[in-house]
Rosetta silent file (secondary structure, phi, psi, omega in degrees, C-alpha in Angstrom):
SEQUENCE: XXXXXXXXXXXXXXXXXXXXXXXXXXXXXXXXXXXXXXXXXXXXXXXXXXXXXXXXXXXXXXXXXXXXXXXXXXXXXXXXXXXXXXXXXXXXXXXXXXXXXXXXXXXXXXXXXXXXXXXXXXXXXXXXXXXXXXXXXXXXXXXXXXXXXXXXXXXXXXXXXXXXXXXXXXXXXXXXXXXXXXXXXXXXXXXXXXXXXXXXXXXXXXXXXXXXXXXXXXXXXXXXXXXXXXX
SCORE:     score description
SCORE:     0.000 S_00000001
   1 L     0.000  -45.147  175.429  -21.757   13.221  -15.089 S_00000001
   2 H   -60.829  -38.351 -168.811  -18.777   14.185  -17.998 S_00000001
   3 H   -71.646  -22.537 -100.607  -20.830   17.449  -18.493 S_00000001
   4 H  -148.610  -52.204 -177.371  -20.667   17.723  -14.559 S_00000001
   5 H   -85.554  -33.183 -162.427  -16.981   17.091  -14.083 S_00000001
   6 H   -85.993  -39.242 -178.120  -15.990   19.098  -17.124 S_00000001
   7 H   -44.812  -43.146 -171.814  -17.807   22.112  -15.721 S_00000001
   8 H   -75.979  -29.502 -170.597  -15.728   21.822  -12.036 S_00000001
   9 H   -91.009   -6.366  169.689  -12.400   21.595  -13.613 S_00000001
  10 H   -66.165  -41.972 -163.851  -13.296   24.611  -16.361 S_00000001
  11 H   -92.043    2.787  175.553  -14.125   26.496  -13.036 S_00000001
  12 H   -96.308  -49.310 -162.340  -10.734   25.361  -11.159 S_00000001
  13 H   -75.472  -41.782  152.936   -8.950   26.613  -13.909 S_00000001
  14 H   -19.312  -65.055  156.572  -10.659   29.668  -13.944 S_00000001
  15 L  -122.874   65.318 -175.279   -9.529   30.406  -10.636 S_00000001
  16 L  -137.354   45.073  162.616   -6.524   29.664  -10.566 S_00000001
  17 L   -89.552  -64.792  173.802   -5.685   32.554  -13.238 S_00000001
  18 L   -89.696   14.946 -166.152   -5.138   34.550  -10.378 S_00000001
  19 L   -86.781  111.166  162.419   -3.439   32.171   -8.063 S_00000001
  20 L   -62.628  113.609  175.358    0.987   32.272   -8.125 S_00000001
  21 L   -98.452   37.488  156.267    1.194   28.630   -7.973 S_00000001
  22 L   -59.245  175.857 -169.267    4.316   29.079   -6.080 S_00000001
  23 L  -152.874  160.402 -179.677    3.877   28.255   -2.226 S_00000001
  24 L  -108.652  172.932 -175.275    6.127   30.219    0.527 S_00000001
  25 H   -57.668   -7.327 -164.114    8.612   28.662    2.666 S_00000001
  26 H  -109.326  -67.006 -163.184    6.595   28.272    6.050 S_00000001
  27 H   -33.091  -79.070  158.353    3.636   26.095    3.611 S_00000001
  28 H     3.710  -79.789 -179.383    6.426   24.296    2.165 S_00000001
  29 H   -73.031   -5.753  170.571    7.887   23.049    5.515 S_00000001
  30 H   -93.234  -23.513  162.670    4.758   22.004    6.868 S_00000001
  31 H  -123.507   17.151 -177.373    3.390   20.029    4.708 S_00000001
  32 L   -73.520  150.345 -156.839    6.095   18.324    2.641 S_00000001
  33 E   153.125 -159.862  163.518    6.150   14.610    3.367 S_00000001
  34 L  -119.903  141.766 -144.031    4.665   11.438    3.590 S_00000001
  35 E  -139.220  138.454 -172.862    0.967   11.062    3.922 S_00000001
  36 E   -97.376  159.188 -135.911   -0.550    7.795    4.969 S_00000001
  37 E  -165.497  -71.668  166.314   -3.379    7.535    2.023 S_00000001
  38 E  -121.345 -177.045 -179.386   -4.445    3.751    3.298 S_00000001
  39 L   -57.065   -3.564 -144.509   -3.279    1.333    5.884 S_00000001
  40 L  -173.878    2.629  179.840   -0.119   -0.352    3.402 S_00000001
  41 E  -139.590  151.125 -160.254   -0.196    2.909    1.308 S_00000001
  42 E  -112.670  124.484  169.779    1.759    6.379    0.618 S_00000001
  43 L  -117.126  113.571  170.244    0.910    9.705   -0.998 S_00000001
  44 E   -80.147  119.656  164.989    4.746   11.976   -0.898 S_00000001
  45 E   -95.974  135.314 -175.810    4.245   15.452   -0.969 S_00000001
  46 E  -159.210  169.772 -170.329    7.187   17.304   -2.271 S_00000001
  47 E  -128.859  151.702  152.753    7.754   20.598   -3.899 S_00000001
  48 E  -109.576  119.742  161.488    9.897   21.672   -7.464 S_00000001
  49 L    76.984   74.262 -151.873   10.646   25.436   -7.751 S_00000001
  50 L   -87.234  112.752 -178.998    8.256   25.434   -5.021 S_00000001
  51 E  -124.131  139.304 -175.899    5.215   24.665   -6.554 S_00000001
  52 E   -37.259  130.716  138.912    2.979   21.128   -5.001 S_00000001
  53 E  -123.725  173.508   48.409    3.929   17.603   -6.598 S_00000001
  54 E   -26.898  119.843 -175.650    2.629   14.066   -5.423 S_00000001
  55 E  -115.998  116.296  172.941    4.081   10.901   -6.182 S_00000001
  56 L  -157.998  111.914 -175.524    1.118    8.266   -5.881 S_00000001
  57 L    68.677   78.412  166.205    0.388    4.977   -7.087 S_00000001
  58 L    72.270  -33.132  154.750    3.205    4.702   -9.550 S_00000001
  59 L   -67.185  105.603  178.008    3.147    8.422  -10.561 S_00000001
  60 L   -45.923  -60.183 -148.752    6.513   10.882  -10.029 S_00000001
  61 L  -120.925   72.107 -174.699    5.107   14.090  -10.833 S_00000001
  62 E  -107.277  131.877 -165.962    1.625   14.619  -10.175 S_00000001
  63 L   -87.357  -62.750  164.638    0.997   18.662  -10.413 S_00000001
  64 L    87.879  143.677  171.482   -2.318   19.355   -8.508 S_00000001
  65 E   -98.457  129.753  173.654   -3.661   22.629   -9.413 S_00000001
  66 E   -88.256  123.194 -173.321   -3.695   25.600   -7.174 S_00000001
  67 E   -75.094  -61.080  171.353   -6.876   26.747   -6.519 S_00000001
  68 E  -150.799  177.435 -153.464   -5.440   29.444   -3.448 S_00000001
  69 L   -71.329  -15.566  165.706   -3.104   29.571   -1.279 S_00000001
  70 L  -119.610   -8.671 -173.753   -4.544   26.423    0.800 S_00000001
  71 E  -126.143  147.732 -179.820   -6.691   24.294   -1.506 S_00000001
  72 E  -103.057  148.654  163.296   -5.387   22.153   -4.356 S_00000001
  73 E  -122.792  103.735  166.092   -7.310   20.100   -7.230 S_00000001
  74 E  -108.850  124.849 -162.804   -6.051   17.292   -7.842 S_00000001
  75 H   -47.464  -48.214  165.700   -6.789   16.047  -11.277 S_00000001
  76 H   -39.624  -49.378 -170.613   -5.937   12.364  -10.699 S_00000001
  77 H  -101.311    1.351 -176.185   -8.231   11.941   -7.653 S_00000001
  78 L    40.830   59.068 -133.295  -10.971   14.116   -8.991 S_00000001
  79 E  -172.037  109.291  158.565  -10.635   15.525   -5.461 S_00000001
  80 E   -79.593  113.526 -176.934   -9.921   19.573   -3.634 S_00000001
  81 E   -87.225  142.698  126.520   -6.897   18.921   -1.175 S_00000001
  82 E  -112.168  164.966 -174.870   -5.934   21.082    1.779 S_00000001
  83 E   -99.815  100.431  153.495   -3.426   20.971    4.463 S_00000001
  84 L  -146.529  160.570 -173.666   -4.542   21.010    7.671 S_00000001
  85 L   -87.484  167.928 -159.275   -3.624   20.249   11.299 S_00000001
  86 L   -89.942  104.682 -161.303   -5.580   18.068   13.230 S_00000001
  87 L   -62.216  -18.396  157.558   -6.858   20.036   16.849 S_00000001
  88 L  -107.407  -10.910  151.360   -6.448   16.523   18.432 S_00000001
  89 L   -88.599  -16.657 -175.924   -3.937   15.199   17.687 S_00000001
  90 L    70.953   48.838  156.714   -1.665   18.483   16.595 S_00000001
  91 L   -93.856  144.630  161.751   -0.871   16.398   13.160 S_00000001
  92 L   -70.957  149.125  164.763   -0.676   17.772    9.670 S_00000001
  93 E  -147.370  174.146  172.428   -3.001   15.980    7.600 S_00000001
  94 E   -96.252  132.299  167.943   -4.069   16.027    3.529 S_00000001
  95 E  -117.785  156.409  158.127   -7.922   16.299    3.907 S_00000001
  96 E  -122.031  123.639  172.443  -10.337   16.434    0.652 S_00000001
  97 L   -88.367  146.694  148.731  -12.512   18.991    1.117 S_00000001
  98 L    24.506   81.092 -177.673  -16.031   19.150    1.523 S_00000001
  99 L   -83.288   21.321  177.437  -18.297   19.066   -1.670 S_00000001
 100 L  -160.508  153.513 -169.321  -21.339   20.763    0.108 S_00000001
 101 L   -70.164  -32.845 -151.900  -21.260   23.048    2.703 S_00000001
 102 L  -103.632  -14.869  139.759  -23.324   20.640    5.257 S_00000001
 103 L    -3.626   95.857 -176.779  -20.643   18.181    4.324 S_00000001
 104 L   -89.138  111.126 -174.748  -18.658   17.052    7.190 S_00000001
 105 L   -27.846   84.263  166.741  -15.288   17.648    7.167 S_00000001
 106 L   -79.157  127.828  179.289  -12.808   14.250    7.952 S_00000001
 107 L   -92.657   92.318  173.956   -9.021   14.616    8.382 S_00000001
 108 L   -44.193  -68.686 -163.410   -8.145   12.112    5.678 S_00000001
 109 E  -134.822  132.387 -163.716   -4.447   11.304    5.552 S_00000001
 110 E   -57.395  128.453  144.512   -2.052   11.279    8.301 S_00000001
 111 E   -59.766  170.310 -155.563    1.093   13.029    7.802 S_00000001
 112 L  -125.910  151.874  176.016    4.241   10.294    8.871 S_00000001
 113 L   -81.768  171.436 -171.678    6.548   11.281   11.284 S_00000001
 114 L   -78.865  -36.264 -155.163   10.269   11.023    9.614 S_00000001
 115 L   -96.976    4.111 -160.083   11.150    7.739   11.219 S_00000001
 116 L   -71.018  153.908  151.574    7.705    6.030   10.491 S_00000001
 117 L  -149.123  162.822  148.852    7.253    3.484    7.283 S_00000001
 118 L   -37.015  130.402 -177.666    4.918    1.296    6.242 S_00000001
 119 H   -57.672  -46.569 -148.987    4.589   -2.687    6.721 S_00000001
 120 H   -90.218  -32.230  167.429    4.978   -3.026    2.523 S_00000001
 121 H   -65.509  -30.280  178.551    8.255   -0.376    2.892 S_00000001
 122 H   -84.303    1.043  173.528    9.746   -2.762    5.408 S_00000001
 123 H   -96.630  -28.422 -168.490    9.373   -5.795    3.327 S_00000001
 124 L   -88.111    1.434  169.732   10.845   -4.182    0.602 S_00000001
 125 L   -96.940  -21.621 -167.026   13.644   -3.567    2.882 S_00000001
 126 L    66.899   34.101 -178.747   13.668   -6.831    3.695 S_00000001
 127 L  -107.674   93.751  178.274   13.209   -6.110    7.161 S_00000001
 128 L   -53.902 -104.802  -95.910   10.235   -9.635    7.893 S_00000001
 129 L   -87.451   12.707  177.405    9.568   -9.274   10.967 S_00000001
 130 L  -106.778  -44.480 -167.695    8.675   -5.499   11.286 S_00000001
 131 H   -71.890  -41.885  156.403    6.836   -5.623    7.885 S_00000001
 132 H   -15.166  -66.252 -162.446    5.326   -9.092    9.546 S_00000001
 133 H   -69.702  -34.155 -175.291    4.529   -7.260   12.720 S_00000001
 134 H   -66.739  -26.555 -174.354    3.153   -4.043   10.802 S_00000001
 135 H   -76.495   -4.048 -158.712    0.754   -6.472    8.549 S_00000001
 136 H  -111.187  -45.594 -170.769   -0.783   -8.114   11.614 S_00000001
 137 H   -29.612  -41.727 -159.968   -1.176   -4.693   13.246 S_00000001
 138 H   -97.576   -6.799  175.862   -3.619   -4.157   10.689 S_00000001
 139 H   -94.900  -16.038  172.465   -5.594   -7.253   10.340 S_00000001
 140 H   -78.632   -4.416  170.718   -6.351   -7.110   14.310 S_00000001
 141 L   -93.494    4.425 -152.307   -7.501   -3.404   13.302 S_00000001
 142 L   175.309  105.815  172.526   -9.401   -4.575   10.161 S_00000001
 143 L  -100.638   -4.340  169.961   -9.361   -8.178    8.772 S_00000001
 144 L  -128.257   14.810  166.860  -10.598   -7.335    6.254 S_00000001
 145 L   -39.511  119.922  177.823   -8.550   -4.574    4.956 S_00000001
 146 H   -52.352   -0.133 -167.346   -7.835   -4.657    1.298 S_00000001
 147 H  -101.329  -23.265  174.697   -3.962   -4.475    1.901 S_00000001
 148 H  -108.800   37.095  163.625   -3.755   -7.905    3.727 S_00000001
 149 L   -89.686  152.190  173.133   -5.621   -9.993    1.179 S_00000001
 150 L   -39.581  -63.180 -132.367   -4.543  -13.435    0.644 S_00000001
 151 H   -64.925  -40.378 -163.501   -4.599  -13.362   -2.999 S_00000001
 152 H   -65.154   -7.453  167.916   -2.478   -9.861   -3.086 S_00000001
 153 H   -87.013  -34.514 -158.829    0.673  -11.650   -0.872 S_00000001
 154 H   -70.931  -89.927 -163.928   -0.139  -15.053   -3.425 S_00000001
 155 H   -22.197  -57.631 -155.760    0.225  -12.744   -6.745 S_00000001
 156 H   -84.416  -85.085 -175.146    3.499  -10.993   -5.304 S_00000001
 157 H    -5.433  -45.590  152.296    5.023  -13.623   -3.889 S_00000001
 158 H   -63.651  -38.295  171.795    5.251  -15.552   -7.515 S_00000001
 159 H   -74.507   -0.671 -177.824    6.137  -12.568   -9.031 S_00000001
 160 H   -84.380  -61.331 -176.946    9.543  -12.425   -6.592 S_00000001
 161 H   -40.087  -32.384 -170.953    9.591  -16.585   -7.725 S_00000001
 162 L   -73.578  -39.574  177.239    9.373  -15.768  -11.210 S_00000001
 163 L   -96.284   62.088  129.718   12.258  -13.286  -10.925 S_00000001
 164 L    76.341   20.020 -160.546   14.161  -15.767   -9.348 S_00000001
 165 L   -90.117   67.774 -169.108   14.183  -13.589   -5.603 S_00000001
 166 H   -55.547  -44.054  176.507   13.617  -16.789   -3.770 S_00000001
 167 H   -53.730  -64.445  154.743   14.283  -15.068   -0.300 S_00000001
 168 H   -27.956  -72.807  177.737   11.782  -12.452   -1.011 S_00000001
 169 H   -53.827  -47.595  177.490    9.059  -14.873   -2.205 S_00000001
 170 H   -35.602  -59.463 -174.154    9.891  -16.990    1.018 S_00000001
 171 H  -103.287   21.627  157.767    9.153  -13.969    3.085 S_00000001
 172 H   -92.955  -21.643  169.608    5.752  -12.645    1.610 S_00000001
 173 H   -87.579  -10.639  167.917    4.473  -16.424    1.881 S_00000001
 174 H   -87.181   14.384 -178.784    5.711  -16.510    5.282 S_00000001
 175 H  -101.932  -76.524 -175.300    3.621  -13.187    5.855 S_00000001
 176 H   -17.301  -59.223 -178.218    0.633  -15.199    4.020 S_00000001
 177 H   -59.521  -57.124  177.991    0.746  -18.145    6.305 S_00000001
 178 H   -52.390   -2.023 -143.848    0.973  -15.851    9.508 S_00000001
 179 H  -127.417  -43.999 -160.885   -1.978  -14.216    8.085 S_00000001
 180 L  -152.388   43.452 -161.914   -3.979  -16.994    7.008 S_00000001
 181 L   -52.718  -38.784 -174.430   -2.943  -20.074    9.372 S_00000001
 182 L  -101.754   -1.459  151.417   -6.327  -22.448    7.788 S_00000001
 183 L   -72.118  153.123  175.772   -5.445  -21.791    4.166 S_00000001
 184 L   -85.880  -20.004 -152.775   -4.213  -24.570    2.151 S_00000001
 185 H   -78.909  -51.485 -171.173   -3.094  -22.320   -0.548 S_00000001
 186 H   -77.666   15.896  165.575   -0.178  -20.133    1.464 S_00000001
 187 H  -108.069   -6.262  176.836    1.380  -23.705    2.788 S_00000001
 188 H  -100.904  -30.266 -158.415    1.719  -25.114   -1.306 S_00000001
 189 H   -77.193  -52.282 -160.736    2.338  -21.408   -2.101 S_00000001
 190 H   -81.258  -57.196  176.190    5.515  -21.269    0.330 S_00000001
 191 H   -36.808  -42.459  172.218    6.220  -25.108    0.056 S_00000001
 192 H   -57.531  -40.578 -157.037    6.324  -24.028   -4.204 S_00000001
 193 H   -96.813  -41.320  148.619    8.858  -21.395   -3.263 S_00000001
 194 H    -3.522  -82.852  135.511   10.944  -24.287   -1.396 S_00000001
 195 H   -13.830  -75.595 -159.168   10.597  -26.402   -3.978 S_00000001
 196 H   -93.936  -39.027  158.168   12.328  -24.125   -6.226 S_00000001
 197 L   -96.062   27.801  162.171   15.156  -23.024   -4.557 S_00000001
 198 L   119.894  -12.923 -178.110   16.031  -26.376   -3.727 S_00000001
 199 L  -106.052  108.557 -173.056   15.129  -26.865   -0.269 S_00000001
 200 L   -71.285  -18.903 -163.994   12.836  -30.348   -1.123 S_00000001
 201 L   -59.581  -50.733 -161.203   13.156  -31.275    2.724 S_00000001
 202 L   -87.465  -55.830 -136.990   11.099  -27.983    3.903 S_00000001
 203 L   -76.975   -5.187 -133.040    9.197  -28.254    0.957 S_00000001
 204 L  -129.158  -33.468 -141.583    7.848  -32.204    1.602 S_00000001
 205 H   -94.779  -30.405 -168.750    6.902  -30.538    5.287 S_00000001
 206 H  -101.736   -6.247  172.581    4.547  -27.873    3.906 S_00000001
 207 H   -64.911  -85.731 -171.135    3.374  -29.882    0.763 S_00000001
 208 H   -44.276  -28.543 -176.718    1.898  -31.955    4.148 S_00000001
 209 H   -86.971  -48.900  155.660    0.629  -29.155    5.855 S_00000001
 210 H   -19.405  -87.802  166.902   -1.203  -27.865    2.948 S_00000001
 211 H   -29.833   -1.811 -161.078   -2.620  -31.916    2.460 S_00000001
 212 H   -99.561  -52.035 -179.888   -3.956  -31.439    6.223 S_00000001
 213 H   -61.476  -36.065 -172.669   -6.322  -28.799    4.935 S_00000001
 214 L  -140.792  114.422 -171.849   -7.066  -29.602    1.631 S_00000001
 215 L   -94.277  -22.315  178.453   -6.353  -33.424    1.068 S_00000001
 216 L   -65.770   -2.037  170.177   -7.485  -32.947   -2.785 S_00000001
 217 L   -57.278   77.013 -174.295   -3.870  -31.115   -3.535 S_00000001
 218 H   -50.278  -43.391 -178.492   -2.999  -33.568   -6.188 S_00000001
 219 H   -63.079  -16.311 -161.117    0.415  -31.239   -6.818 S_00000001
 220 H  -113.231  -46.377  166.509    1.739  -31.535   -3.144 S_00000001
 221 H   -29.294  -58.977 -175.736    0.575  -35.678   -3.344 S_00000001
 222 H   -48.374  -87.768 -161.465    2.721  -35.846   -6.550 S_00000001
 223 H   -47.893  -38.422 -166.154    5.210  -34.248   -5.347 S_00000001
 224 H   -79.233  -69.199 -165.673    5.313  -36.019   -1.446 S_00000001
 225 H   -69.405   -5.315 -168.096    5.313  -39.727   -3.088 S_00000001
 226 H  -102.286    2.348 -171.990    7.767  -38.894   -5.527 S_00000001
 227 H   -85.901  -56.326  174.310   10.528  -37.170   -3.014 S_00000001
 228 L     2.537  -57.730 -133.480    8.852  -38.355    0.131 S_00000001
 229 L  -112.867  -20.595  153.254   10.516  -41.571   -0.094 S_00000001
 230 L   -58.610  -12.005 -156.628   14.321  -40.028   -1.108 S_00000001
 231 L  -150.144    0.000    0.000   14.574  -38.377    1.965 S_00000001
């Protein structure tokens, strides 16, 4: 498979010897943007000098090699990109083409309209109830999308708590609960973030809600007799 792999990218770089990897101004405006990649996720197309970059998953500057004037290789994805629109919807899209000619072609990744964002850009906006509304969107299209798992709201949510972003943490475990109404975990998970900045009141209510589901939650018992009775 390394001998196999080494071979296709010896032969991208080959031809792309004779390839300008400059792009003209009509390319340029058509496909620079935002590209929906998954349900909760973004690949930005954008150009320097212009020649193709992509910023994805944590990466600024990802260079893609031009193969010709429409298809790209990009090293990262082990993957040949083109731009093309979509005849039914009249959308731009990033496709990966085709590794065999009998291969059928799928229009991969959506380009975004300008005003469009993501459920995980509107939380990070702090805008709930549209990243709320965008996360639900997608578990009545998919419930089982990887972008709405429990544990991946759980993780970030502690990591807001950790940095002290109590408001934040509040409202990815309020996403969780809306999400996951018969876990016990996102009502001690929220009830935890309560807890900590102080409101013991709320935190006593969801410690109990938790306890309805899971009565072995020794931490939200603990916690219930020793406040409980304060308040």
């Amino acid at each position: 498979m390394k001998i196999k792999n080494t071979s296709l990218f010896f032969l991208i770089l080959v031809s792309i010897s004779c390839s300008s990897p400059l792009n003209s101004p009509e390319f340029i405006e058509s496909t620079e943007g935002r590209y929906l990649f998954n349900s909760d996720e973004l690949i930005e197309v954008y150009f320097n000098e212009s020649e193709l970059n992509l910023k994805w998953r944590g990466a600024d500057n990802i260079k893609p090699l031009k193969v010709d004037d429409a298809t790209f290789f990009v090293k990262e994805m082990n993957e040949k990109i083109q731009f093309l629109t979509n005849p039914n919807d009249k959308t731009m899209y990033m496709v990966l083409v085709p590794k065999a000619a009998k291969d059928t072609l799928h229009y991969n990744f959506r380009k975004l309209k300008a005003d469009e964002k993501i459920p995980s850009e509107y939380l990070n906006e702090q805008n709930f109830e549209k990243a709320l509304a965008g996360y639900l969107t997608i578990k009545k299209t998919d419930s089982l999308d990887p972008s709405i798992r429990e544990s991946n709201f759980n993780k970030s949510g502690y990591k807001e708590l950790r940095d002290k972003n109590f408001e934040q943490a509040l409202n990815i475990f309020k996403i969780n609960m809306e999400l996951y109404p018969y876990s016990a975990n996102v009502y001690d998970s929220y009830a935890d973030a309560l807890r900590q900045s102080g409101d013991t009141l709320q935190a006593i209510e969801h410690y109990k809600k938790s306890l309805v589901i899971d009565s072995g939650n020794k931490r939200a018992k603990n916690f219930i007799e020793k406040y409980g009775q304060k308040n």
